[in-house]
C-alpha positions in Angstrom: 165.7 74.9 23.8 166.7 71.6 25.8 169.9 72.8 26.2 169.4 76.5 27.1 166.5 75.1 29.9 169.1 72.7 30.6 171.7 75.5 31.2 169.6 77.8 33.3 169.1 74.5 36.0 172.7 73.9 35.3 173.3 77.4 37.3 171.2 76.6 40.5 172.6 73.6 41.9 174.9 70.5 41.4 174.2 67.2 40.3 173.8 64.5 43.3 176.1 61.5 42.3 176.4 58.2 44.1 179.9 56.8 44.0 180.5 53.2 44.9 183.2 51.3 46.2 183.9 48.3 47.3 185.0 48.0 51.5 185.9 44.8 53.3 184.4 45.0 56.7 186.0 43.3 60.3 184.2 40.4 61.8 182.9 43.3 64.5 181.7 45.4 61.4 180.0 42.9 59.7 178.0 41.0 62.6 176.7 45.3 63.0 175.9 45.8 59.3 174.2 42.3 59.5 172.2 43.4 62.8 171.3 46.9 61.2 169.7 45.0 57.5 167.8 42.8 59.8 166.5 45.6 61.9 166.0 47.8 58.7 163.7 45.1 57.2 161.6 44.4 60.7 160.8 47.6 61.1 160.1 48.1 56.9 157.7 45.1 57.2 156.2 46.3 60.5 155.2 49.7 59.1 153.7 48.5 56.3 151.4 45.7 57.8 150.3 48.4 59.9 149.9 51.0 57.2 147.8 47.9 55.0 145.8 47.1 58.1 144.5 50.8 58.2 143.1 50.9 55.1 141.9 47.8 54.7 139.8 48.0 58.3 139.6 51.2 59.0 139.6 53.2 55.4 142.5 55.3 56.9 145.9 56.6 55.5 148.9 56.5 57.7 152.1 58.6 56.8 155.6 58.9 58.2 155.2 61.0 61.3 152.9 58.2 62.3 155.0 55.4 61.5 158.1 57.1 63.1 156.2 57.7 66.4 155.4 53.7 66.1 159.0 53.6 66.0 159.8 54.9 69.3 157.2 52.5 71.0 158.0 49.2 69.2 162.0 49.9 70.6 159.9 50.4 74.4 159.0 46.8 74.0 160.2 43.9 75.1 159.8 41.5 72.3 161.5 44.8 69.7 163.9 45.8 72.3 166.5 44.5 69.4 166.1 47.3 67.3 168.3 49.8 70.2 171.1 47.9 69.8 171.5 49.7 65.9 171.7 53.0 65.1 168.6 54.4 64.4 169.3 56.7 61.2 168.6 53.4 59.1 165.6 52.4 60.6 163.9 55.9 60.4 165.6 56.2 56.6 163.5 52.6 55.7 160.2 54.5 56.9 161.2 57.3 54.7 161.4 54.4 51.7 158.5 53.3 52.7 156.5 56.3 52.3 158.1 56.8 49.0 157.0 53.7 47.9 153.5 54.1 49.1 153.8 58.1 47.0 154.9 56.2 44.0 152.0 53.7 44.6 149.2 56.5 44.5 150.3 57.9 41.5 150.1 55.3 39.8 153.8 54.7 38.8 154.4 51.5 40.7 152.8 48.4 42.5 151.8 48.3 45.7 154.9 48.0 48.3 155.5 44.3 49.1 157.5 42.8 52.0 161.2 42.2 52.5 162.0 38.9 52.3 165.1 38.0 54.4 166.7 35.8 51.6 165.3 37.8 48.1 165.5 41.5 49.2 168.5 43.9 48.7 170.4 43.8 52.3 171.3 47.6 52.4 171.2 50.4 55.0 171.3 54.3 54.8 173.3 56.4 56.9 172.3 60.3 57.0 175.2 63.0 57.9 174.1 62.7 61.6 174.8 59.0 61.4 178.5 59.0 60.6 181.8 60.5 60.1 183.7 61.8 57.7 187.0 63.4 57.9 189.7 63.2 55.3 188.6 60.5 53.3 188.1 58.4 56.4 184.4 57.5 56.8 182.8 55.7 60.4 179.5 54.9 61.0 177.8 54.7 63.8 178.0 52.2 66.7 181.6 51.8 64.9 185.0 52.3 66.8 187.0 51.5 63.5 186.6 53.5 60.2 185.9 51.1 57.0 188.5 50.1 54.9 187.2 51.1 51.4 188.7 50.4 48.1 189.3 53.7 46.3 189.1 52.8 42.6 188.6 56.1 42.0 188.8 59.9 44.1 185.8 61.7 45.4 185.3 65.4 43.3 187.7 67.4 45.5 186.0 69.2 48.4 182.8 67.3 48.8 181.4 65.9 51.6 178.9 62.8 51.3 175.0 63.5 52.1 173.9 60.6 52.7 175.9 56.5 52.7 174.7 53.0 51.7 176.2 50.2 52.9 175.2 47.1 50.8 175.9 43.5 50.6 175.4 41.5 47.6 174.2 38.1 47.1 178.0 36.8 46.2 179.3 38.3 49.7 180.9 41.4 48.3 180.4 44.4 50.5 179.8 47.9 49.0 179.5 51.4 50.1 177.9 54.2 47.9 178.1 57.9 48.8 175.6 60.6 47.5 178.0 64.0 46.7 177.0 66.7 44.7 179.4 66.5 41.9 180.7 70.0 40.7 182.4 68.4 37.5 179.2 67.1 36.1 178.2 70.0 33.7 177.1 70.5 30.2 179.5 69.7 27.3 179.4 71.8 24.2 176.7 71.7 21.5 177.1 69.3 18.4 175.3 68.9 15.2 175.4 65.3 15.6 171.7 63.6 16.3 172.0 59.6 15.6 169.1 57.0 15.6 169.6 54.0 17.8 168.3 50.3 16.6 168.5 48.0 19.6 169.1 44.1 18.5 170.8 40.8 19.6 173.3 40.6 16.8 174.4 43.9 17.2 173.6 45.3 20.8 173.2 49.0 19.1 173.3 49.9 15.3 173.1 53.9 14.5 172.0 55.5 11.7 175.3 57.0 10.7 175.9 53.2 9.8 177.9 51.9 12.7 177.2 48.6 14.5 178.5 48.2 17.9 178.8 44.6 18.5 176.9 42.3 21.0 179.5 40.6 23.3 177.0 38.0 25.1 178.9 38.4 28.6 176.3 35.4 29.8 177.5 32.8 27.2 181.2 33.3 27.9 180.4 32.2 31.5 177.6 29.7 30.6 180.0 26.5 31.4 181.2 27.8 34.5 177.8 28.6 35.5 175.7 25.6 34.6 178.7 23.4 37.0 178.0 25.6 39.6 174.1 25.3 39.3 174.6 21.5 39.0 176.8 21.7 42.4 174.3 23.7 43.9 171.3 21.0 43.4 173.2 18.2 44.6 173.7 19.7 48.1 171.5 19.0 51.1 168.8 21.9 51.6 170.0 24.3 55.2 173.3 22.6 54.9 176.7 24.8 54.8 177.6 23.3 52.1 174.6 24.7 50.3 175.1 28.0 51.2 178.7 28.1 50.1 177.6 26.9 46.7 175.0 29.3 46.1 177.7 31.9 47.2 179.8 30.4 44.0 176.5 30.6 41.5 176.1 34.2 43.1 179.5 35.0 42.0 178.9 33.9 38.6 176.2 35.9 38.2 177.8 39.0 39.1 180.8 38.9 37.4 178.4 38.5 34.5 176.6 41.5 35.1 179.8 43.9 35.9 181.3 42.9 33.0 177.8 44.2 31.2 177.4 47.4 33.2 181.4 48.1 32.3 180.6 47.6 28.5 177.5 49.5 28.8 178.9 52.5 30.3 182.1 52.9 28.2 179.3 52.8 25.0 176.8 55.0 26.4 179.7 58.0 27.5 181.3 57.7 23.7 178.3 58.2 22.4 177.1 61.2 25.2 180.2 62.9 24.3 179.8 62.5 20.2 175.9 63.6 19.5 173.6 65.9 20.8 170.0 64.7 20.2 169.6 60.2 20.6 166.2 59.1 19.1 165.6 55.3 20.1 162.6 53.1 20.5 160.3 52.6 23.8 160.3 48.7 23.7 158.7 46.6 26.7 161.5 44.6 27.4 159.4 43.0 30.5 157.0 41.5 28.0 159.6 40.8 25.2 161.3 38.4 27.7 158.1 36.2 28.0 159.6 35.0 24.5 161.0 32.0 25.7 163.7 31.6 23.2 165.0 34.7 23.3 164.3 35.8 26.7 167.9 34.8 27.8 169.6 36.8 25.0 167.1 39.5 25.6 168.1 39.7 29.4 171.8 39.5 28.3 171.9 42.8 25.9 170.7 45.2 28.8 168.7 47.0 26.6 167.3 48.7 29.4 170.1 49.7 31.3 171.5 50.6 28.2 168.8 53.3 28.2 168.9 54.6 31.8 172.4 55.5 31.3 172.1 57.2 27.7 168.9 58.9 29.9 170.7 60.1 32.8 174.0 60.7 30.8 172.2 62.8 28.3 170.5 64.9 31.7 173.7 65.6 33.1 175.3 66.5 30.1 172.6 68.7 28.5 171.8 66.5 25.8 168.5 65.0 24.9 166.9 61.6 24.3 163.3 61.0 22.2 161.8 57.7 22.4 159.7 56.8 19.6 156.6 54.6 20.1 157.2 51.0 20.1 154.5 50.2 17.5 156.3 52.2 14.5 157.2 49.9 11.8 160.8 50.8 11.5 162.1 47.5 9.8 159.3 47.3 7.4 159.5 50.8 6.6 161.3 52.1 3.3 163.5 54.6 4.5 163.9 55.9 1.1 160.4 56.2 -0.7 158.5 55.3 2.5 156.7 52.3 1.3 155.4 49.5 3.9 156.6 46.4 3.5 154.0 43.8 3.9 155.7 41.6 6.2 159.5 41.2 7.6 160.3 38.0 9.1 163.2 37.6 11.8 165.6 36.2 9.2 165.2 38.4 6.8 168.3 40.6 7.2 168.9 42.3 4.1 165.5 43.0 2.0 164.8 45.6 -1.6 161.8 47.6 -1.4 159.9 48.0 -5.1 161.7 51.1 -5.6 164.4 49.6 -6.2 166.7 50.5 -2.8 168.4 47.9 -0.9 168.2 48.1 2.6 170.1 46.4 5.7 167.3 45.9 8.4 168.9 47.4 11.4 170.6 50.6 9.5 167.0 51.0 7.6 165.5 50.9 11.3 167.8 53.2 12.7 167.3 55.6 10.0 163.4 55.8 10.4 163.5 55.8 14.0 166.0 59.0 13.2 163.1 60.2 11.0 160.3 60.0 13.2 162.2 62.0 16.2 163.3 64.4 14.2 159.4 65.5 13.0 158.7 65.4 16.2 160.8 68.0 17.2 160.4 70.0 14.4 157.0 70.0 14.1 155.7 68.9 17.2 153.1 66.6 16.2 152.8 62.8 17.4 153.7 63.7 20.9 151.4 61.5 23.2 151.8 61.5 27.1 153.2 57.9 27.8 155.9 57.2 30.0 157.9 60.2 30.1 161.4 60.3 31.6 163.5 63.2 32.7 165.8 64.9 29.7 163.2 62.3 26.9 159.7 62.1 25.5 157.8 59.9 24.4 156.4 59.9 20.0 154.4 58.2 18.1 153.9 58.3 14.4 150.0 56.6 13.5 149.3 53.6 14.9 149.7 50.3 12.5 147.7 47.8 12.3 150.1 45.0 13.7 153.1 44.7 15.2 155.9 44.1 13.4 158.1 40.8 14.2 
């Protein structure tokens, strides 16, 4: 039924897919892009102190139109007059943020918006079609002479023309553009018969039902020398000193060579597996409150569990598959996967363990094999299904609750 629904959306429209590339910007570029994030967050931080001020004084709700008529009166002042000097597609594109913020806020699905912080929040700005220019593969933006020069690590889909472009610039200095096509290639693969369980874990970053144990590489540790020099550099410089700032730039760059070398292992998993099964059945776990374990919360933050799910998500929603997330209180280790008998307790070490009927179990295949189980009743059956976080192309099952939680 996924798949069919799946198809029929299939024939209406294109996926939008952001492609990202790395540019390296002139001295005139840059001191622009850096102009245009400073003016982006004024006028983000602006809008939203007036939109709190509203409500908090005068019980009233203020919405785009009224912020974006704000706009056109802070750039008549003298002490905004700044904000004329950018383009203005960016700063009516952070209003447009804003308000989604504030719609995500009222339905209850995130916290209230917080200001930008000129050090801690993501410099970025986003150009709409009226804002620059594309021709050939040869993109300007606005207030530019000179087109940027982008890396092209990989080609557009043939024929498309970008809605929408981010410029970005990381904490380590790297500058990045990302352009929103729709993406004609990105349809539905075949149907399989394949439907595999997924055990997340630290020794192995993914074990499957079938068996299979994809290893954990621990991309932190193998840069966890390198790192903690860099750190120790960093503390022994003078606070608002150059020096400073060029050694936080080296921590920075630490950091994210860490983290591409995750999201590169992560996505080459998550296609494989895309391409090889048709249904995925994993577990909903709270990684924010598993990280408050202090000993593990490093190796917790370095397995990417949850990016490892996004991109099975949205993989699985481009592809017509589909992903079920049981409820993170089923007892999957404890849980006899042969005769169904609860093991009392399961301790952390306890790898390998023989339930009473006699069956010998590996921990993380047992898991994966009753986390299998449980989705698959689900969907045939229907029952268990309760309405907690629900994502696009998943849902979200229970089996009855426990009475603990397992280790």
């Amino acid at each position: 039924m996924f798949f069919d629904v799946a198809r029929l959306w299939w024939m209406s429209e294109y996926v939008k897919r952001a492609f990202r590339y790395r540019f390296y910007p002139t001295d005139a570029q840059a001191a622009e892009l850096v102009r245009t994030f400073g003016c982006v967050r004024k006028v983000y931080n602006l809008a939203l102190q007036v939109r709190t001020e509203a409500w908090t004084q005068k019980q009233e709700r203020i919405g785009y139109s009224a912020t974006s008529a704000m706009l056109t009166g802070w750039k008549r002042t003298e002490e905004l007059a700044f904000l004329n000097e950018v383009s203005s597609v960016p700063l009516q594109q952070a209003l447009r943020h804003l308000q989604a913020a504030f719609v995500g806020f009222w339905a209850k699905r995130a916290r209230y918006p917080r200001y930008k912080s000129k050090r801690k929040a993501r410099a970025c700005a986003e150009y709409t079609r009226s804002a620059f220019r594309w021709r050939d593969g040869v993109l300007t933006l606005a207030k530019m002479t000179e087109p940027l020069d982008i890396r092209w690590s990989r080609p557009l889909p043939e024929g498309v023309v970008p809605s929408t472009v981010t410029v970005s610039r990381d904490s380590a200095g790297r500058w990045f553009v990302s352009l929103l096509c729709e993406d004609p290639s990105v349809t539905p693969v075949p149907t399989v018969d394949s439907v595999v369980g997924i055990d997340f874990g630290l020794d192995h970053l993914l074990v499957l039902s079938t068996g299979e144990k994809i290893g954990n590489l621990r991309h932190e540790r193998r840069d966890r020398t390198v790192l903690v020099k860099a750190q120790r550099a960093l503390c022994r410089k003078q606070k608002g000193s150059n020096n400073r700032a060029k050694a936080r730039v080296k921590v920075a760059r630490v950091h994210a060579r860490t983290a591409d070398r995750r999201t590169d292992y992560l996505h080459k998993i998550t296609t494989r597996l895309v391409r090889e099964n048709q249904t995925f059945v994993i577990e909903d776990l709270a990684v924010s409150n598993m990280v408050g374990n202090r000993r593990l919360a490093r190796a917790i933050s370095d397995a990417g569990w949850r990016q490892c799910r996004q991109m099975l998500e949205y993989k699985a929603r481009w592809h017509g598959r589909q992903v079920i997330a049981v409820d993170r209180w089923f007892p999957s280790s404890k849980l006899c996967s042969v005769c169904g008998a609860l093991a009392a307790a399961m301790p952390l070490n306890a790898r390998t363990w023989t339930c009473a009927c006699g069956a010998t179990h590996d921990r993380d295949v047992n898991a994966a094999r009753n986390i299998l189980a449980a989705g698959l009743a689900v969907t045939v059956c229907g029952a268990g299904v309760r309405p907690q976080r629900s994502t696009p192309g998943g849902q979200s099952v229970t089996k009855q609750k426990p009475l603990r939680r397992e280790p």
